[in-house]
Every structure is written in structure tokens, then in C-alpha cells.
C-alpha positions in Angstrom: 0.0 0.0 0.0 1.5 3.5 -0.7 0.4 6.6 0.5 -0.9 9.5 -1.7 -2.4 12.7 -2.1 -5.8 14.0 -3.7 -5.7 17.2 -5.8 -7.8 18.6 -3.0 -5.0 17.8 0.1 -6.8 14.4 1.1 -4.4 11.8 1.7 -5.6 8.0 1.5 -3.8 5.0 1.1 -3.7 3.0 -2.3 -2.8 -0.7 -3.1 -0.2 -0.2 -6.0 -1.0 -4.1 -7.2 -3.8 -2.5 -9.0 -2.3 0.3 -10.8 -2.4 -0.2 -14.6 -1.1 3.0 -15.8 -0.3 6.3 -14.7 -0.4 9.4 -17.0 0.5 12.6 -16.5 -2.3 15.3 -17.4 -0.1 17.5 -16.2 -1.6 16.1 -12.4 -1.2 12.3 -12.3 -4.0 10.0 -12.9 -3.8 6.6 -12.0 -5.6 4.0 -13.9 -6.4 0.7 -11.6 -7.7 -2.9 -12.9 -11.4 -2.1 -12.1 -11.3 1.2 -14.6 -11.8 3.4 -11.6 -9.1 6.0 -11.4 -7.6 8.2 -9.3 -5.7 11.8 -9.6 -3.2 12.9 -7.7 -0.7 15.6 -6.5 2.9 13.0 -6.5 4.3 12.5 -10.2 4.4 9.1 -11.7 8.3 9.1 -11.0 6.9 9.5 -7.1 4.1 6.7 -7.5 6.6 4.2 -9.5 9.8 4.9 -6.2 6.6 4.2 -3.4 5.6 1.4 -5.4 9.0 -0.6 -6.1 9.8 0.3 -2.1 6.7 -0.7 -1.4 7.0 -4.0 -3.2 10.3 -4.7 -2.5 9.8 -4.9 1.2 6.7 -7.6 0.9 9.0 -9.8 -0.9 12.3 -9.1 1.1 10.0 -10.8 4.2 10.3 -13.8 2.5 7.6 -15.6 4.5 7.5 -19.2 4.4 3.8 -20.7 5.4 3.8 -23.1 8.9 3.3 -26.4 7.5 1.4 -28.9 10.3 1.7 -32.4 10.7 -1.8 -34.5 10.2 -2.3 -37.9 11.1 -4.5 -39.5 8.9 
């Protein structure tokens, strides 16, 4: 999840997994799977650098699921 900000000063929290595309119009507007879309103050260089942070840290976790025994 990154953080962003509305045109209108409203932060909110988005989950960058969805983003399809980003333009620049000259504000950013972000494009997600479900066609909704969202514009912002950050530029898509800003977007793209919270998004590959943001990424990189869920898969630096490297977490490996508990396996249990069953006796069957």
C-alpha cells in the first residue's frame, strides 16, 4: 500500500498491485484494474519509487507458510 495525495489535500492509502497505468495530465492519474481511477498531486516518478519500495519490502519478508503435521 502506498500513500498518496488527492488534488484537494486528502491523503488516502492506495494498493499499488492494482495500478495499470499512470499518466501525466499534467496532475497524475492513475488507472487501476477495475477502470476506476484516481488523480493525484505525487508525479508518476513519485508513485513508480513508493511502489518498487513498497513492493520490494513484501518480498524481502520472505515468509514461508507453517506447515502442520496430520495424522491421517
Amino acid at each position: 500500500m502506498i500513500k498518496l495525495t488527492k488534488l484537494n489535500g486528502e491523503k488516502f492509502v492506495l494498493n499499488c498491485e492494482q495500478i495499470v497505468s499512470i499518466e501525466c495530465i499534467p496532475e497524475s492519474k492513475i488507472l487501476l484494474h477495475n477502470l476506476s481511477f484516481y488523480i493525484v498531486r505525487e508525479t508518476p516518478d513519485e508513485i513508480i519509487e513508493k511502489s518498487i519500495k513498497y513492493l520490494s519490502a513484501i518480498h524481502s519478508m520472505n515468509i514461508t507458510p507453517k506447515v502442520r503435521n496430520v495424522n491421517l
